[in-house]
C-alpha positions as CSV (number, residue, x, y, z in Angstrom):
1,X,-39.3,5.0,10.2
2,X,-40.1,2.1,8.0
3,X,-40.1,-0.9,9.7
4,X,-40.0,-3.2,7.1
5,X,-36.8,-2.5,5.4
6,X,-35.1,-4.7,3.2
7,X,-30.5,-5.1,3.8
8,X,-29.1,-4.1,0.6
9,X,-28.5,-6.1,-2.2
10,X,-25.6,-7.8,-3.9
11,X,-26.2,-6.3,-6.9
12,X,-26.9,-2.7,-5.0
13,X,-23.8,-2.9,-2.6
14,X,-21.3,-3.9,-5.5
15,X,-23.3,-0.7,-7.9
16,X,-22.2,1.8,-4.8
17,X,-18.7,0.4,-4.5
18,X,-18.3,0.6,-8.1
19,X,-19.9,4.3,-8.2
20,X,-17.4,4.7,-5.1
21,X,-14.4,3.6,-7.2
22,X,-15.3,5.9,-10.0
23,X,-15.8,9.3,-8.3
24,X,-11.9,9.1,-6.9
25,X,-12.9,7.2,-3.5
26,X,-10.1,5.0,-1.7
27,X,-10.6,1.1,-2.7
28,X,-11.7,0.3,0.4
29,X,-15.1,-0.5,2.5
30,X,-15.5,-1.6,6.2
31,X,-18.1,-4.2,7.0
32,X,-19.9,-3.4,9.6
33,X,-23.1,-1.8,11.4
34,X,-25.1,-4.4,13.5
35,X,-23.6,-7.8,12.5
36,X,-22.3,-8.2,9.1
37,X,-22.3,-11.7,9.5
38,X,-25.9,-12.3,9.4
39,X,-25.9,-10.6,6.0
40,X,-27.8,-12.2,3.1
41,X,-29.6,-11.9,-0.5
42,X,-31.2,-15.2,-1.2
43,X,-28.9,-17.8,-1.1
44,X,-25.7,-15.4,-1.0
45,X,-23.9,-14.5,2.4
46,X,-21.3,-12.3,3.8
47,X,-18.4,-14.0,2.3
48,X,-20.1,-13.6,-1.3
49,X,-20.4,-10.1,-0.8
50,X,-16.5,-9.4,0.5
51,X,-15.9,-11.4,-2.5
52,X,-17.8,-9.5,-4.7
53,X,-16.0,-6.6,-3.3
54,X,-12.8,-7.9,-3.4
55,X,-13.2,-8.9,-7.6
56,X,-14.1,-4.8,-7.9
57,X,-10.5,-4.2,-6.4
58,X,-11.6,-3.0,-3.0
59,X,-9.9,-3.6,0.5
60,X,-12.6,-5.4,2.6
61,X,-12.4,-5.1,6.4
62,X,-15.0,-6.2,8.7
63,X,-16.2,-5.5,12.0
64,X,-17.9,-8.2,14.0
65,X,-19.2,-9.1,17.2
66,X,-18.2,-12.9,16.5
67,X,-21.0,-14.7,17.5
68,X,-21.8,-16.5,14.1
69,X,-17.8,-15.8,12.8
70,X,-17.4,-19.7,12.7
71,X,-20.0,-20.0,10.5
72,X,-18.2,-17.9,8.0
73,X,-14.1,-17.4,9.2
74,X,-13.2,-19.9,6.3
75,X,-15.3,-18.3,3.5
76,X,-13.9,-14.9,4.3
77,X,-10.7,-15.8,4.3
78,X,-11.1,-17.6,0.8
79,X,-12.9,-14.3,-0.2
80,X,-9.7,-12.0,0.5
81,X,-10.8,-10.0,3.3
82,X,-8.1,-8.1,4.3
83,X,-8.6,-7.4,7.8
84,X,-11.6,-8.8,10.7
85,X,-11.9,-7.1,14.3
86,X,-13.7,-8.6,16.6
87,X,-15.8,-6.6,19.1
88,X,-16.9,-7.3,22.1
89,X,-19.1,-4.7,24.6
């Protein structure tokens, strides 16, 4: 396994929503694997990317572990997720 892979892109994650969208798939994606809230490209974070999402007329939902959700809570929210659970192990 390569060990030094790189979290997809902005530009890559919007591309496979869009291709998404344009085979016939539901308009929606779930944030989640590990923690989505220590996503980032550059200077963009989580809240850009359900953004981005949002603009391409998908659903976002997200599912977090909360330990960095203050951090982000406002941003998402101005971003238009549409739904955040919060898990906890």
């Amino acid at each position: 396994m390569n060990q030094h892979r790189k979290p997809m892109s902005y530009c890559h994650a919007l591309g496979v929503a869009r291709l998404w969208r344009k085979a016939g798939g539901r308009p929606e994606v779930e944030l989640g694997a590990l923690e989505p809230t220590l996503w980032h490209d550059g200077a963009l974070d989580i809240a850009d990317l359900t953004g981005g999402l949002v603009e391409a007329g998908l659903k976002v939902t997200m599912t977090t572990n909360g330990s960095t959700l203050w951090k982000h809570a406002a941003g998402l929210k101005a971003a238009g997720i549409s739904l955040l659970r919060i898990s906890w192990h």
